[in-house]
C-alpha positions, 0 to 999 in steps of 0.5 A, spaced: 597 839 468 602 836 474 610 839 474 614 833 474 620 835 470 623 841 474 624 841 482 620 846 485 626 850 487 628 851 481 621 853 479 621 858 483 628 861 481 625 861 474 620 866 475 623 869 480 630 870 477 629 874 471 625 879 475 630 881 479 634 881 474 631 885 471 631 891 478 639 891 475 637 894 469 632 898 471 636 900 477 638 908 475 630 908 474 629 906 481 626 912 486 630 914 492 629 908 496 631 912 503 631 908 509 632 901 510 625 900 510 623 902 504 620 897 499 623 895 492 617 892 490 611 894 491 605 890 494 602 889 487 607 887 484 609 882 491 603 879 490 603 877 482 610 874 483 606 870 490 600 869 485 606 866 479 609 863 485 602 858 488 600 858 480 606 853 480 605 851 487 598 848 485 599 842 481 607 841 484 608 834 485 613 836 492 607 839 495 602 835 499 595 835 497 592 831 504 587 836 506 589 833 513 596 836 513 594 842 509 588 845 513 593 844 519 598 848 517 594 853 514 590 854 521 596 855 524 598 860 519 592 863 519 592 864 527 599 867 527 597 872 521 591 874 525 595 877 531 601 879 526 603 886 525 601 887 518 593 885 518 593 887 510 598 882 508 595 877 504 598 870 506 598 863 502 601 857 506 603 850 503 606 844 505 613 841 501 614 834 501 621 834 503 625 831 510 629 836 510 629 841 517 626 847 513 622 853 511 621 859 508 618 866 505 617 869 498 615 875 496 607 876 497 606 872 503 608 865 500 610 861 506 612 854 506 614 848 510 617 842 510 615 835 512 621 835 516 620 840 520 614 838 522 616 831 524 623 834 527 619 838 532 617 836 539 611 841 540 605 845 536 609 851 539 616 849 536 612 849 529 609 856 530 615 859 533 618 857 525 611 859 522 612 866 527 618 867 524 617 867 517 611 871 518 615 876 521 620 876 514 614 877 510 611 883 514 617 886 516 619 886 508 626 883 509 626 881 501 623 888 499 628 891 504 635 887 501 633 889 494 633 895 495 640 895 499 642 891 493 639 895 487 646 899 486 650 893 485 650 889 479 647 883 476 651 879 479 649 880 485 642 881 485 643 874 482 647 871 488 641 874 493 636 871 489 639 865 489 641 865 497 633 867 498 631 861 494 636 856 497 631 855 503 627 851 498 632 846 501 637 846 495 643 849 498 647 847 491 643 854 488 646 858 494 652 855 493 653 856 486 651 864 486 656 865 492 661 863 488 660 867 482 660 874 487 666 877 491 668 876 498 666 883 500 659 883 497 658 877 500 659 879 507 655 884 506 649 881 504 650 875 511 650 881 514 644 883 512 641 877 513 643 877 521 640 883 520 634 880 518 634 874 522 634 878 528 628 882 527 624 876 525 625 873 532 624 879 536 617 880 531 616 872 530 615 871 538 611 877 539 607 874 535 607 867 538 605 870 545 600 874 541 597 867 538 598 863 545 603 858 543 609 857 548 614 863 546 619 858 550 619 853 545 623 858 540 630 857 544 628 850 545 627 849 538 634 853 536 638 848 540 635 842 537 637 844 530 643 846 532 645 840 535 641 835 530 645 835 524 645 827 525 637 828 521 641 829 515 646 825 515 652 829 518 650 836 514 647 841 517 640 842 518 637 845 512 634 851 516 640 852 519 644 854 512 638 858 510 637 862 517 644 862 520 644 860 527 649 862 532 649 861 539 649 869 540 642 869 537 639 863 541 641 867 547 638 873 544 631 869 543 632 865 549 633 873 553 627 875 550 622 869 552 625 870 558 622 876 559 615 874 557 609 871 561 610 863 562 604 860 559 604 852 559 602 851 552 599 843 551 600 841 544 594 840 539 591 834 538 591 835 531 598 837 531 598 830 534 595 826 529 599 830 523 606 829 526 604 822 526 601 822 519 607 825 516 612 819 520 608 814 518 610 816 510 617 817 512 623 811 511 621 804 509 614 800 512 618 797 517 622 802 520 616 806 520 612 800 524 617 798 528 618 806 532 611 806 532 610 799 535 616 801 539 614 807 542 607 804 544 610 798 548 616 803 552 611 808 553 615 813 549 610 819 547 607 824 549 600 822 547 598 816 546 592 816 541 598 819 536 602 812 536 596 807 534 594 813 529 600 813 525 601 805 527 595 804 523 597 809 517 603 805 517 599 799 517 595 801 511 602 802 506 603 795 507 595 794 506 595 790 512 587 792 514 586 786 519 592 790 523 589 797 521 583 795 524 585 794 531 589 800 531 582 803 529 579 799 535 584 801 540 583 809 538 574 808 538 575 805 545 580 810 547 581 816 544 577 821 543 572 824 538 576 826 532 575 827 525 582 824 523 579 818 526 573 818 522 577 818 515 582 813 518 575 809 518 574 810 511 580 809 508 580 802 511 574 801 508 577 803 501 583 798 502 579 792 503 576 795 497 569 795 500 566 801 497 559 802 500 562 801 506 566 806 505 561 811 503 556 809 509 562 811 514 563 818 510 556 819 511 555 819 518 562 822 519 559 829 515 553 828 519 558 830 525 563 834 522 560 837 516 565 843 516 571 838 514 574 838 508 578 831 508 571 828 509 568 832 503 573 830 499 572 823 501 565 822 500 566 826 493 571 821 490 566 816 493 560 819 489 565 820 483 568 813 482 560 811 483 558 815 477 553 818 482 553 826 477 547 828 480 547 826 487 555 830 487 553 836 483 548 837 489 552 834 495 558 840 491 553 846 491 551 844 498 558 845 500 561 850 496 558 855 502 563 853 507 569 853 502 568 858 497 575 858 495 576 851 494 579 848 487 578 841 487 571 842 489 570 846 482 574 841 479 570 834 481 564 839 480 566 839 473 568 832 471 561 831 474 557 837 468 562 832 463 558 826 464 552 829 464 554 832 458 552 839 460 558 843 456 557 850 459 557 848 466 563 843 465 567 848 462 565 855 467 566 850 473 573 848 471 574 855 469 574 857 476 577 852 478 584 854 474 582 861 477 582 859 484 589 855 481 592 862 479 591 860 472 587 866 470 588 866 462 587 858 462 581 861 465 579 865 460 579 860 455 575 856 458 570 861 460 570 863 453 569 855 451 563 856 456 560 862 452 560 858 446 556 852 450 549 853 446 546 847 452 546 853 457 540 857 459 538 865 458 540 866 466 545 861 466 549 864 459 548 871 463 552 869 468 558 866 464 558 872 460 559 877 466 564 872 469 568 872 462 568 880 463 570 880 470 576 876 468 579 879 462 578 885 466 583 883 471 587 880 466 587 887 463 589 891 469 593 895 469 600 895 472 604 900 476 611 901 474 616 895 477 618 889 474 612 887 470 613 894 465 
């Protein structure tokens, strides 16, 4: 069921709210927290707030679902996490569909980033240097460590910094509401905090960066671009900037320390190239749109050529025109390099103009050369769907389900495909996974439930579902340690 009625931030501060409030009632009960760096929160609470959190995630119409954009973002998150001071620290990344300039981290690794930010980044090292910083509030347990600074005040202000943490989902109105609901002193001290924090997830953040091979240089560069863009929103601040205050002291702090690393000339990747575009082609109305591309390719204003006919295409394809989309494509065969995104550019061309079988032919030979892609499995797995081809999908989505063992929609299709085919047990046992996988584990159940009732199944495959049902009331049961879910 997809969220439509309710913003993702305010989603988020539905879940999250009533668990902090529920700290200040429990504040008497709480342990001698010591140092700033004991935790409030315990990891497996952190990581059932990060698994309530992605459940709404999953089926949010404001995250981005093209597997190009989250692949993308998800590699670069992985890479910077693979070289990051907390190697247990589980991470989900996702990508928000919003202009605003913005990113930020919740509790159990939840990481997400805005559009925007990618489209207003000038480099792929710009990018990690926000995804390093984040990371850095996460393993650093900067919200853990606020909670227990604040778990002597009252309920109020426990609300406040509930509110002021979420307001980097890019609704500043939340953080403002709270902030006037708390005093001026308590205020103060909960900015001073967040400098606090902001500071140490620099110094962490760039170590980070260096470690993963990204331009550690990009992070200053980064900073003076917020700091002197307040024309991207319209005369208002960018949106990170309220979220993770920016002062000119902090931009020499962070420009002192890249200084003092080893220079490393970073090109950016061609994936970041053709994402950024992506992404700049969905922004504003068709013709802005075709006219920046179409501008920047006769001025010769780029930094990668290939990138501008990439995004004039998809620009292209919005106002259905496949005649111009196919030239741009013509331009990227003869010049560009080899590139997957290419090869999905090819099949949705050959979708628009409605050519079907044209279509499932270039997925063909796209998968032959790139078989580990998930845009392109998609592609030919909608294409076998719409086609009615059950038994050629249910073959093609157990060949791929190796490569990409948690993959929902890989268990949703697979499903609709048991449903044509009337085989109800199946049906219903790969749409259980897919709704755990969704982080949806009683809606799992109940279809697990609904499996085991099946009488179509075989002895082998009724023992598997039945073991799968226990597994999963087993989890359900589990039980908690004391925090905010006793």
């Amino acid at each position: 069921m997809k969220t439509t009625h309710a913003t993702l931030p305010a989603i988020l501060l539905s879940l999250l709210l009533p668990l902090l409030l529920a700290s200040a009632v429990m504040a008497d009960d709480l342990p001698d927290l010591g140092d700033s760096s004991a935790e409030a929160l315990s990891p497996q609470d952190e990581q059932r707030i990060a698994d309530q959190i992605m459940r709404e995630v999953s089926v949010s119409d404001q995250v981005v679902q093209d597997p190009e954009v989250a692949d993308y973002v998800q590699s670069m998150g992985y890479k910077l996490v693979a070289v990051g001071p907390d190697k247990r620290q589980q991470f989900q990344f996702f990508v928000v569909r919003a202009n605003s300039i913005n990113a930020f981290a919740m509790p159990g690794g939840v990481i997400g980033i805005h559009t925007g930010l990618i489209v207003a980044a000038g480099s792929e090292s710009e990018v990690a240097s926000v995804m390093g910083h984040e990371i850095a509030h996460v393993t650093q347990r900067h919200l853990a460590r606020a909670m227990a600074r604040q778990k002597q005040d009252s309920i109020i202000t426990l609300a406040a910094m509930a509110l002021a943490l979420l307001a980097s989902q890019g609704s500043p109105q939340l953080a403002g509401g709270a902030i006037q609901a708390v005093g001026a002193s308590s205020i103060q001290k909960q900015l001073d905090y967040t400098r606090e924090h902001e500071r140490e997830a620099d110094r962490v953040g760039l170590q980070i960066m260096e470690a993963a091979g990204y331009d550690v240089r990009a992070a200053p560069v980064f900073f003076e671009t917020l700091q002197r863009g307040s024309r991207f929103l319209e005369g208002s601040a960018p949106s990170f900037l309220r979220t993770h205050p920016l002062t000119s002291e902090r931009i020499s702090d962070v420009r002192g320390r890249a200084d003092q690393m080893p220079y490393k000339q970073v090109v950016s990747t061609t994936e970041f190239h053709y994402v950024r575009a992506k992404l700049l082609a969905a922004v504003g109305s068709v013709k802005q749109a075709e006219d920046l591309f179409r501008s920047n390719i006769e001025e010769k204003r780029y930094s990668d050529e290939a990138s501008q006919h990439y995004g004039l295409a998809q620009v292209l394809l919005r106002k259905s025109d496949t005649s111009g989309a196919s030239t741009q494509l013509a331009w990227l065969r003869k010049n560009a390099a080899p590139h997957p995104m290419i090869e999905t550019l090819a099949a949705d061309i050959e979708m628009a103009r409605r050519n079907v079988e044209g279509a499932a032919r270039q997925y063909q030979a796209a998968l032959t050369r790139y078989p580990d892609n998930r845009a392109l499995v998609y592609g030919y797995a909608n294409y076998l769907l719409s086609t009615r081809q059950s038994d050629k999908l249910i073959k093609f989505v157990q060949e791929k389900q190796p490569q990409f063992p948690n993959d929902p929609y890989l268990y949703e299709v697979l499903s609709k495909a048991y449903t044509a085919k009337g085989k109800n047990m199946l049906r219903h046992q790969a749409q259980g996974e897919a709704y755990y996988l969704r982080f949806n584990l009683e809606a799992a159940i109940e279809q697990m439930q609904l499996a085991a009732k099946a009488a179509d199944g075989d002895f082998y495959q009724q023992s598997i579902v039945e073991a799968r049902l226990r597994q999963l009331r087993q989890k359900l049961s589990e039980p908690k340690k004391r925090g905010f879910f006793n």
